[in-house]
mmCIF file of the C-alpha atoms, coordinates in Angstrom:
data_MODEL
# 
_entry.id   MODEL 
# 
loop_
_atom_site.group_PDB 
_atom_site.id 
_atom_site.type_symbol 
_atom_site.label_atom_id 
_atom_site.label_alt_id 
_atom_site.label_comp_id 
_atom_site.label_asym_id 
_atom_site.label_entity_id 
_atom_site.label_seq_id 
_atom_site.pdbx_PDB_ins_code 
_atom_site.Cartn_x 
_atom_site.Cartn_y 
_atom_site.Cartn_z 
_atom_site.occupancy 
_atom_site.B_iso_or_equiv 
_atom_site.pdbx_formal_charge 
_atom_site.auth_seq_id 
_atom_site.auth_comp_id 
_atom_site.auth_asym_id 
_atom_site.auth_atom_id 
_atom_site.pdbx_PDB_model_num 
ATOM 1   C CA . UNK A 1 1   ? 2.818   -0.883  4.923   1.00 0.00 ? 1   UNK A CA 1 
ATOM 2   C CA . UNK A 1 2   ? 4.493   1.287   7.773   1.00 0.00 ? 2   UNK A CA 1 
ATOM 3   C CA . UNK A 1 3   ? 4.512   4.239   5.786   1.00 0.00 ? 3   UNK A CA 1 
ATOM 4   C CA . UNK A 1 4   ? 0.820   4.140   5.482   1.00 0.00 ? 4   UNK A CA 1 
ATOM 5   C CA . UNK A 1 5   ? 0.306   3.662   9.042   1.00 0.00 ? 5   UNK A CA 1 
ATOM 6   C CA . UNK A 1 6   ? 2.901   6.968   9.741   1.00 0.00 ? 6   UNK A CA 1 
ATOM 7   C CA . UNK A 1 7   ? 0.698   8.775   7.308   1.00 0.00 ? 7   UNK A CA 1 
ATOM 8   C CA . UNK A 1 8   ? -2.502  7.710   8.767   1.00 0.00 ? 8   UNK A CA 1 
ATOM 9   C CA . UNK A 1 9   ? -1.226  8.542   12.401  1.00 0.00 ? 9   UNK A CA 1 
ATOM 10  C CA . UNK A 1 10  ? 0.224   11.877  10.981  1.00 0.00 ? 10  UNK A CA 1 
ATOM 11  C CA . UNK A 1 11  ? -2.875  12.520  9.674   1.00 0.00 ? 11  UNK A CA 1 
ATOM 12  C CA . UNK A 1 12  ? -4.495  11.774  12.735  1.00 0.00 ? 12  UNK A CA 1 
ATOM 13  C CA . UNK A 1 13  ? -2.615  14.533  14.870  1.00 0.00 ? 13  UNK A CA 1 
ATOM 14  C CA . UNK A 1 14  ? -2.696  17.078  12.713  1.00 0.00 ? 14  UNK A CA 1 
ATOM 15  C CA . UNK A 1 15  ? -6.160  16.592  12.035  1.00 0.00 ? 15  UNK A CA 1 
ATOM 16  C CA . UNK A 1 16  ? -7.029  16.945  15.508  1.00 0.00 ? 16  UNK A CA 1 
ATOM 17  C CA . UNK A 1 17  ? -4.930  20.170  16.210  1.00 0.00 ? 17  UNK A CA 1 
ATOM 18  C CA . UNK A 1 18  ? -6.091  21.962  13.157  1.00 0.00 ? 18  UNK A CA 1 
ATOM 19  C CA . UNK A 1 19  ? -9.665  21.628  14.242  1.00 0.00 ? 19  UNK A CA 1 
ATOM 20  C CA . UNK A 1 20  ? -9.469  25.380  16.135  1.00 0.00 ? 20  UNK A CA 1 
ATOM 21  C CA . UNK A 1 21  ? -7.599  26.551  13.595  1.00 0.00 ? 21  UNK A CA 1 
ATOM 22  C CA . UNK A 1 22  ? -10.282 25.101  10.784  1.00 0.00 ? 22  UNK A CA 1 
ATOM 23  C CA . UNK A 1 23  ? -13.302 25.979  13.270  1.00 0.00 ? 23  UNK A CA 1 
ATOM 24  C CA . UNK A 1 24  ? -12.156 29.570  13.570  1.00 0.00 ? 24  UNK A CA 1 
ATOM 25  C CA . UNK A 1 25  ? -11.931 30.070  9.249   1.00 0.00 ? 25  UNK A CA 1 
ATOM 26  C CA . UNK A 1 26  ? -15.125 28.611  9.162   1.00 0.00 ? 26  UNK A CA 1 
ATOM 27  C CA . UNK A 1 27  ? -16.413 31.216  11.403  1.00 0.00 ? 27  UNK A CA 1 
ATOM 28  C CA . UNK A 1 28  ? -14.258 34.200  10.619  1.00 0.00 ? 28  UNK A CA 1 
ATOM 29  C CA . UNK A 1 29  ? -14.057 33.661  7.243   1.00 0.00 ? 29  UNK A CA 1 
ATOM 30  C CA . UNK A 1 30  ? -16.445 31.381  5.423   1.00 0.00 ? 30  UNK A CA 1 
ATOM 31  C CA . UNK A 1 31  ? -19.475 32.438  7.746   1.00 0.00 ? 31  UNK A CA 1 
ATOM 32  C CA . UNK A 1 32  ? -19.253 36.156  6.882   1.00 0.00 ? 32  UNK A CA 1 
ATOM 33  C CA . UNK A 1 33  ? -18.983 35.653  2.940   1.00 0.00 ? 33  UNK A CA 1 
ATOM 34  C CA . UNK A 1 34  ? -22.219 33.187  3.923   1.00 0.00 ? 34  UNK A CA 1 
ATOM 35  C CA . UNK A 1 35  ? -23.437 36.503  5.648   1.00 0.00 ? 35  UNK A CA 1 
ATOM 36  C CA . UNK A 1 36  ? -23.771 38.712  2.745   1.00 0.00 ? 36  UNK A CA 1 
ATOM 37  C CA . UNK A 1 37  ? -26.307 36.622  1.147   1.00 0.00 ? 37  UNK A CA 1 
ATOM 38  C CA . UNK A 1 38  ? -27.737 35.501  4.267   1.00 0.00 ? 38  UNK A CA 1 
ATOM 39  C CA . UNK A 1 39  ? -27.832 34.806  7.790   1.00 0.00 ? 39  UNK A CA 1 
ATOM 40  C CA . UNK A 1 40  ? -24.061 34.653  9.022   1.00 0.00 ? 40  UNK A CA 1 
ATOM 41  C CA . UNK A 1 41  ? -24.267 31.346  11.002  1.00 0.00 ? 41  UNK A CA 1 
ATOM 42  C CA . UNK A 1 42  ? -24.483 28.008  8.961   1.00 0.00 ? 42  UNK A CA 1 
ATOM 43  C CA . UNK A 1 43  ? -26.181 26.427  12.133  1.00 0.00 ? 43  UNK A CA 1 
ATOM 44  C CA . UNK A 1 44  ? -29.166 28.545  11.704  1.00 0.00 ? 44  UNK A CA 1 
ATOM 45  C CA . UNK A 1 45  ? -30.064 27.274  7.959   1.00 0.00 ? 45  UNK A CA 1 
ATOM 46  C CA . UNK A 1 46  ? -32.434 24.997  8.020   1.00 0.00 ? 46  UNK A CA 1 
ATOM 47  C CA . UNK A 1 47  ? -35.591 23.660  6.043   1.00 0.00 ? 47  UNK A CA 1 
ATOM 48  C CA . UNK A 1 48  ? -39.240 22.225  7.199   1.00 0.00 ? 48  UNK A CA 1 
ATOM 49  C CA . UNK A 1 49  ? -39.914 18.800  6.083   1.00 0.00 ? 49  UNK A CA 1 
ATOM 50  C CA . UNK A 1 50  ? -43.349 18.803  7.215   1.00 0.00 ? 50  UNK A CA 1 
ATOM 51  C CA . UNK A 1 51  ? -45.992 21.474  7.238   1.00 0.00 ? 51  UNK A CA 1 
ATOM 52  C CA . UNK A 1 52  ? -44.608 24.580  7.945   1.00 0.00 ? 52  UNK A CA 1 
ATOM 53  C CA . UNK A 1 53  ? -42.163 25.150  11.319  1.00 0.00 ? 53  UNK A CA 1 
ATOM 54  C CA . UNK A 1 54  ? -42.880 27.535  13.782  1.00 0.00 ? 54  UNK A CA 1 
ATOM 55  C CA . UNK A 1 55  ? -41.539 28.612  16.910  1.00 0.00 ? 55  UNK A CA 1 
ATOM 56  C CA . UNK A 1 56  ? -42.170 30.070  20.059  1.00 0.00 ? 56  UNK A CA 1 
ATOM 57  C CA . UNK A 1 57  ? -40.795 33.547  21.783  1.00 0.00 ? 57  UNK A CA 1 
ATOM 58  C CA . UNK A 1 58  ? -38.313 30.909  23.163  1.00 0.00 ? 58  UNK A CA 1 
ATOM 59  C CA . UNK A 1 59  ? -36.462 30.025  19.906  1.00 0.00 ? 59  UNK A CA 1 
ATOM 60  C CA . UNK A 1 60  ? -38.045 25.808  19.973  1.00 0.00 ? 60  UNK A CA 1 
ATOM 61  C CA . UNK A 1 61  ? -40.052 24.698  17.653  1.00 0.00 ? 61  UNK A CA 1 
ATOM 62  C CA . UNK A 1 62  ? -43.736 23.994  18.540  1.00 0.00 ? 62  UNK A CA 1 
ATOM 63  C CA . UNK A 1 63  ? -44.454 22.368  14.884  1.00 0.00 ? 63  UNK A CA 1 
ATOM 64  C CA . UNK A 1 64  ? -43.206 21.231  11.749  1.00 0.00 ? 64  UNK A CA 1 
ATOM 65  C CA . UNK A 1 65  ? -40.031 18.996  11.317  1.00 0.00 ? 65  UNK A CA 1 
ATOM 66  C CA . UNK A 1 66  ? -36.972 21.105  11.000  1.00 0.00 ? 66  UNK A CA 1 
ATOM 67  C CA . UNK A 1 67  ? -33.923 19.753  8.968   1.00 0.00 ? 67  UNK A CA 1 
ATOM 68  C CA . UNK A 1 68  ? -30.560 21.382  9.974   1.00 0.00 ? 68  UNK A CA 1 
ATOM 69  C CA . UNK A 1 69  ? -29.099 21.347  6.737   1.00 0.00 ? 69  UNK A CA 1 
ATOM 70  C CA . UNK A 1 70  ? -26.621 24.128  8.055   1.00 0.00 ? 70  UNK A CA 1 
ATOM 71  C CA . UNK A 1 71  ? -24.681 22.461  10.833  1.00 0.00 ? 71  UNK A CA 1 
ATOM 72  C CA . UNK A 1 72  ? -23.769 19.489  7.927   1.00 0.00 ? 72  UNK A CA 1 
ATOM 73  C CA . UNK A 1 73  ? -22.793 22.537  5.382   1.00 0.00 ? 73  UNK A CA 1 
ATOM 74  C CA . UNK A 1 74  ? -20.623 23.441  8.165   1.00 0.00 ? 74  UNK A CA 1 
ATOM 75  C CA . UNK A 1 75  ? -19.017 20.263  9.079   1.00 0.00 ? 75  UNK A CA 1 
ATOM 76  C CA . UNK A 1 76  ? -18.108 19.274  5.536   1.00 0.00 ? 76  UNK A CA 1 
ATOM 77  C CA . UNK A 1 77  ? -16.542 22.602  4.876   1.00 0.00 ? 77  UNK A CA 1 
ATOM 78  C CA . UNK A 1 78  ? -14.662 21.990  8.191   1.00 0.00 ? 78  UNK A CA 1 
ATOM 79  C CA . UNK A 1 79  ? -13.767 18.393  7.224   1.00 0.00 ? 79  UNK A CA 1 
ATOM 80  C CA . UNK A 1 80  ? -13.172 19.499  3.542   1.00 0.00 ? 80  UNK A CA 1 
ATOM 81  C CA . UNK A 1 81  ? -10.390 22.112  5.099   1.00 0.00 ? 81  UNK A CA 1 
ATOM 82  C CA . UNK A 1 82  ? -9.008  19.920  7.485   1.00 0.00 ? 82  UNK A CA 1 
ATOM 83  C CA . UNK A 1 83  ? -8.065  16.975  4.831   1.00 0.00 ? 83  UNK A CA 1 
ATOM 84  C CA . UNK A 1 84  ? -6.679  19.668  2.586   1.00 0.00 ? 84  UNK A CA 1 
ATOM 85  C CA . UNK A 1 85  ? -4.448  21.367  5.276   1.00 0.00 ? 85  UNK A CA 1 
ATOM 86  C CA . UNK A 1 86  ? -2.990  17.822  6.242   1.00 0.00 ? 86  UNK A CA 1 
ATOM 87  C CA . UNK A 1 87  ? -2.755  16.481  2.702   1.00 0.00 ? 87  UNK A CA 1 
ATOM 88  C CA . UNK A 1 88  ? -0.689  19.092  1.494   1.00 0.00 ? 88  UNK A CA 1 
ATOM 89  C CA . UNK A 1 89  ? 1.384   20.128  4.303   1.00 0.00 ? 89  UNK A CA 1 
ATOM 90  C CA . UNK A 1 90  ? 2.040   16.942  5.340   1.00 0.00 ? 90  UNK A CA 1 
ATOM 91  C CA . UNK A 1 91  ? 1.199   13.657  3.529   1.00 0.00 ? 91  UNK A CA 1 
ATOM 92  C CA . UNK A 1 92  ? 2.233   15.669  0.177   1.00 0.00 ? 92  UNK A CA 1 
ATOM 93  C CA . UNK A 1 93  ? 5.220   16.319  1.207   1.00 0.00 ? 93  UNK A CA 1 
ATOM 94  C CA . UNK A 1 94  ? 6.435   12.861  2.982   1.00 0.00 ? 94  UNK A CA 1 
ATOM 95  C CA . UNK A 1 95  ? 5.692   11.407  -0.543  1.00 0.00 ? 95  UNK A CA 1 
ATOM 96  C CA . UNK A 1 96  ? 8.084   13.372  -2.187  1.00 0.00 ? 96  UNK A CA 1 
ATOM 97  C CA . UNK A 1 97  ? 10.536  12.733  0.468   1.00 0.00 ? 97  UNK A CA 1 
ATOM 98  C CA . UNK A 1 98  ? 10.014  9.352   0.079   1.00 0.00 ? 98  UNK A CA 1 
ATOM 99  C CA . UNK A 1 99  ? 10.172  9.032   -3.467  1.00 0.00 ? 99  UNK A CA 1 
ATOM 100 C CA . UNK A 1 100 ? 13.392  11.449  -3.289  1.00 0.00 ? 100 UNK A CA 1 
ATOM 101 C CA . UNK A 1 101 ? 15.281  8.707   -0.795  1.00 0.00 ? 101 UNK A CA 1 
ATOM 102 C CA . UNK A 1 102 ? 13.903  6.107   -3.112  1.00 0.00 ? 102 UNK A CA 1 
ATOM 103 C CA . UNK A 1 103 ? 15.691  7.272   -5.978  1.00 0.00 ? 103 UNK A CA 1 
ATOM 104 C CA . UNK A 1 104 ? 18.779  8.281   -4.546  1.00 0.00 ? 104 UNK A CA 1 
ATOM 105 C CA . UNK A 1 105 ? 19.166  4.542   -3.549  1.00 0.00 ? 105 UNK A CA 1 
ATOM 106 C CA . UNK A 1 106 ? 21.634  2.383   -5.797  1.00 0.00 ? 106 UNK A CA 1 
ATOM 107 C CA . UNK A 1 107 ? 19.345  0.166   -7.831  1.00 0.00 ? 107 UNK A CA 1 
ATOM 108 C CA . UNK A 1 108 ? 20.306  -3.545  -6.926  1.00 0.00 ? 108 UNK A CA 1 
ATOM 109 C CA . UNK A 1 109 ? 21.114  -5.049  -10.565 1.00 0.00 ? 109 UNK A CA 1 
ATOM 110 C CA . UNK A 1 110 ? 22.930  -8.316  -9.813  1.00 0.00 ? 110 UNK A CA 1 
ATOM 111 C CA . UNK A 1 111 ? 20.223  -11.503 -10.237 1.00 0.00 ? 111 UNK A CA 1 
ATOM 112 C CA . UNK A 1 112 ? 17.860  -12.780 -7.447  1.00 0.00 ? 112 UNK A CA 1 
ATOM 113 C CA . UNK A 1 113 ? 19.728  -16.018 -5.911  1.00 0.00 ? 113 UNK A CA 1 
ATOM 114 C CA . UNK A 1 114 ? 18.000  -19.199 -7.447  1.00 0.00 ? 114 UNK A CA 1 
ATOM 115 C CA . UNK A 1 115 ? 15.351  -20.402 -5.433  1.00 0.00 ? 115 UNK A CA 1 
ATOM 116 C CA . UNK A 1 116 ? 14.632  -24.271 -4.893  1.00 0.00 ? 116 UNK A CA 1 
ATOM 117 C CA . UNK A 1 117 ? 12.359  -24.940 -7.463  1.00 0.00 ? 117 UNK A CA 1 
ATOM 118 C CA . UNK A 1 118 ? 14.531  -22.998 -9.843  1.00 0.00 ? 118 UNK A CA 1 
ATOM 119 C CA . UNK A 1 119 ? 17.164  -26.027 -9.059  1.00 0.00 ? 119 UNK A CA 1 
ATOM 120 C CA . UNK A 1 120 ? 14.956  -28.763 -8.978  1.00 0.00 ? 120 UNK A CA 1 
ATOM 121 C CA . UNK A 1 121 ? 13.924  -27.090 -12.867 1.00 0.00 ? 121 UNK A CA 1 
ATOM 122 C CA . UNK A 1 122 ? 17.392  -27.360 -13.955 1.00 0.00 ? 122 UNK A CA 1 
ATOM 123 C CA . UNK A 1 123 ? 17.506  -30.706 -12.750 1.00 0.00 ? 123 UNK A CA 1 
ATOM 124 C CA . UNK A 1 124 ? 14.539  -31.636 -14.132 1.00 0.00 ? 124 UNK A CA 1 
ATOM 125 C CA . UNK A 1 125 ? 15.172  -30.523 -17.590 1.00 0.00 ? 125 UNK A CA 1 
ATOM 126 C CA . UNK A 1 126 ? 19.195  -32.042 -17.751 1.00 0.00 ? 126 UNK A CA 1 
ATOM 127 C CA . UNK A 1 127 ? 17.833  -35.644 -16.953 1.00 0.00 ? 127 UNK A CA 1 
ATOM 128 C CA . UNK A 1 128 ? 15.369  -34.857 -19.558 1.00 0.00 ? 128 UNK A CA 1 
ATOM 129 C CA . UNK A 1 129 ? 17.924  -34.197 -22.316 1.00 0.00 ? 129 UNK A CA 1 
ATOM 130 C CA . UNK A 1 130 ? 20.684  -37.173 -20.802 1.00 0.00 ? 130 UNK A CA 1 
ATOM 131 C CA . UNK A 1 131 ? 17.272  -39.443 -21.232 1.00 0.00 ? 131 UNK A CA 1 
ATOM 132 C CA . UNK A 1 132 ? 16.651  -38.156 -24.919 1.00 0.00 ? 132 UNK A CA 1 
ATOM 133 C CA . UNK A 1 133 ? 20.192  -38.707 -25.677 1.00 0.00 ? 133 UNK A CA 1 
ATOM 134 C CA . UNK A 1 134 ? 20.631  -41.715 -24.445 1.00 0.00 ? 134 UNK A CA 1 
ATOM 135 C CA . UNK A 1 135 ? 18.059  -43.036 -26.538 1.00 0.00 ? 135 UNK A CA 1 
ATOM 136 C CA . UNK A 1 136 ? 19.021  -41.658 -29.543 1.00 0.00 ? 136 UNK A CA 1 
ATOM 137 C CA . UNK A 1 137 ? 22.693  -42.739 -29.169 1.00 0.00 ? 137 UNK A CA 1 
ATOM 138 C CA . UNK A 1 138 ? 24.150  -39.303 -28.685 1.00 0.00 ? 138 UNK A CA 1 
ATOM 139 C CA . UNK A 1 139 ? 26.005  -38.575 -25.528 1.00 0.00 ? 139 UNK A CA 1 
ATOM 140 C CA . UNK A 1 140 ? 24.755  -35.795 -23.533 1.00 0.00 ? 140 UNK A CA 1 
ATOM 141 C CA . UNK A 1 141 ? 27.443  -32.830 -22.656 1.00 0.00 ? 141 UNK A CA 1 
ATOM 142 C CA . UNK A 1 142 ? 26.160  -32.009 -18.752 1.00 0.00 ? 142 UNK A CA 1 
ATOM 143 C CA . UNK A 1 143 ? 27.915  -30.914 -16.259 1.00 0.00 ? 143 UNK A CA 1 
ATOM 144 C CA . UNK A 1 144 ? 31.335  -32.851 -16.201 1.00 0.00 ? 144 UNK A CA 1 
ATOM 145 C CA . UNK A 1 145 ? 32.383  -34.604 -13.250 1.00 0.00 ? 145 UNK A CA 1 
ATOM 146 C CA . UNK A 1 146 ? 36.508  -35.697 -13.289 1.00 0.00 ? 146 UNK A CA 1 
ATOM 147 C CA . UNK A 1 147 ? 36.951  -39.424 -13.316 1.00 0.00 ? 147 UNK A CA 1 
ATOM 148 C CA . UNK A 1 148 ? 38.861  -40.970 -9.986  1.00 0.00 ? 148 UNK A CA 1 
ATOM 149 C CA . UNK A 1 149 ? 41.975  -41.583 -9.742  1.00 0.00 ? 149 UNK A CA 1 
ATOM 150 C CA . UNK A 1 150 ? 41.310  -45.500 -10.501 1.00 0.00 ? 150 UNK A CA 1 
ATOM 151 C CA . UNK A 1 151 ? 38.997  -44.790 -13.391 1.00 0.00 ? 151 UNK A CA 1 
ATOM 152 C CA . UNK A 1 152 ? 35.679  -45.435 -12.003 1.00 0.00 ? 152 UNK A CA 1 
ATOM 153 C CA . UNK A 1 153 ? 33.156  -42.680 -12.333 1.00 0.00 ? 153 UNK A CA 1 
ATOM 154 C CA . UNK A 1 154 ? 32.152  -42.159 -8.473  1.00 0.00 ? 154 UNK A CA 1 
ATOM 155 C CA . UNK A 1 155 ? 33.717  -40.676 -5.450  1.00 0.00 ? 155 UNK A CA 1 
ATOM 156 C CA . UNK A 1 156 ? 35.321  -44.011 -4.080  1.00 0.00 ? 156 UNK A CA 1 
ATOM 157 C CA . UNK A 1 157 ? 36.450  -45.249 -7.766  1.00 0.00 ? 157 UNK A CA 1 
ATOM 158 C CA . UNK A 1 158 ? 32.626  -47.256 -8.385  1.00 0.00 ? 158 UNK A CA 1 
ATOM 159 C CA . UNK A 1 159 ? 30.340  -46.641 -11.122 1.00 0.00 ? 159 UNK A CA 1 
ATOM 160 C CA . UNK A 1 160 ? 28.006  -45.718 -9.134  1.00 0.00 ? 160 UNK A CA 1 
ATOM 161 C CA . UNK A 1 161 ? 28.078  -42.489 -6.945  1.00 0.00 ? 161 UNK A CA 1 
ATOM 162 C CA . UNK A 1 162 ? 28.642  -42.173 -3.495  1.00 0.00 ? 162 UNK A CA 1 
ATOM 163 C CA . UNK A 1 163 ? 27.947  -45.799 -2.373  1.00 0.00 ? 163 UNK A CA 1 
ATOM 164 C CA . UNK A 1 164 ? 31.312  -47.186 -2.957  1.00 0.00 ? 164 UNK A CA 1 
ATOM 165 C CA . UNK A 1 165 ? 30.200  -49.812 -4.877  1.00 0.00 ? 165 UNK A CA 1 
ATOM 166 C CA . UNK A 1 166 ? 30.298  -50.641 -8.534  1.00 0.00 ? 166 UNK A CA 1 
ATOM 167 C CA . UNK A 1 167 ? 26.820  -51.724 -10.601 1.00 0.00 ? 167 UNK A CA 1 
ATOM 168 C CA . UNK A 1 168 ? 27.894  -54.914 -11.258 1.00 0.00 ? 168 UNK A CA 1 
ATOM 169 C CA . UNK A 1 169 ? 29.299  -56.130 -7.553  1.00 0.00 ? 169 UNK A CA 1 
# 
């Protein structure tokens, strides 16, 4: 998630100090080349939506409904150069980078430590088999536990584990 937000701040920055640079190849460049087939500033294109416009000696328009449709030609071609100026001098390249570092980085092969339910699984399934062997008369190989010293089965010589006490007391 950090990475993105780098890349999104990068893109940010650079976005905002390429905007002469993009400005002034829109209107050195692009805006001639527009020129030769017509008027040389995208601002001035423009279409009547309703009847037809005219204007006065001053430049405004007395009637008609004028659509601009040059000043958004000219934004998306600035927008369209921006994004590719700052996705492949900058975002392109961190991505490499990254994926570089990433693969120079030992792979981690050993096994992801067992969670809790894992346990309580295992658990789960060995009770399950002593129970099924028990009832068939088969003895169960679990894990195996040394006998005390006195030969009862739990820590303090009982049967039963960890109370000290045998079953039948």
């Amino acid at each position: 998630m950090r990475g993105n937000v780098v890349e999104l701040a990068v893109a940010v920055v650079i976005g905002a100090a390429f905007t002469n640079i993009v400005n002034s190849v829109v209107e050195g460049v692009i805006n001639p080349v527009v020129g030769a087939f017509g008027t040389q500033d995208l601002d001035l294109y423009q279409s009547c939506l309703k009847g037809p416009c005219e204007t006065n000696a001053a430049g405004e328009i007395v009637s008609g409904i004028p659509i601009r449709w040059g000043t958004v030609v000219s934004a998306g071609l600035t927008f369209l150069i921006t994004a590719a100026v700052v996705y492949f001098l900058m975002i392109m390249p961190l991505t490499r980078y990254k994926a570089r570092m990433e693969a120079r980085r030992p792979k981690d092969t050993a096994a992801p430590p067992k969670t809790e339910l894992d346990l309580l699984v295992e658990i789960r399934d060995e009770l399950i088999a002593q129970r099924r062997a028990a009832e068939n008369g088969t003895v169960a190989i679990g894990a195996q536990r040394s006998p005390a010293p006195d030969g009862g089965s739990g820590p303090d010589g009982g049967d039963s584990p960890g109370t000290g006490k045998r079953l039948g007391d």
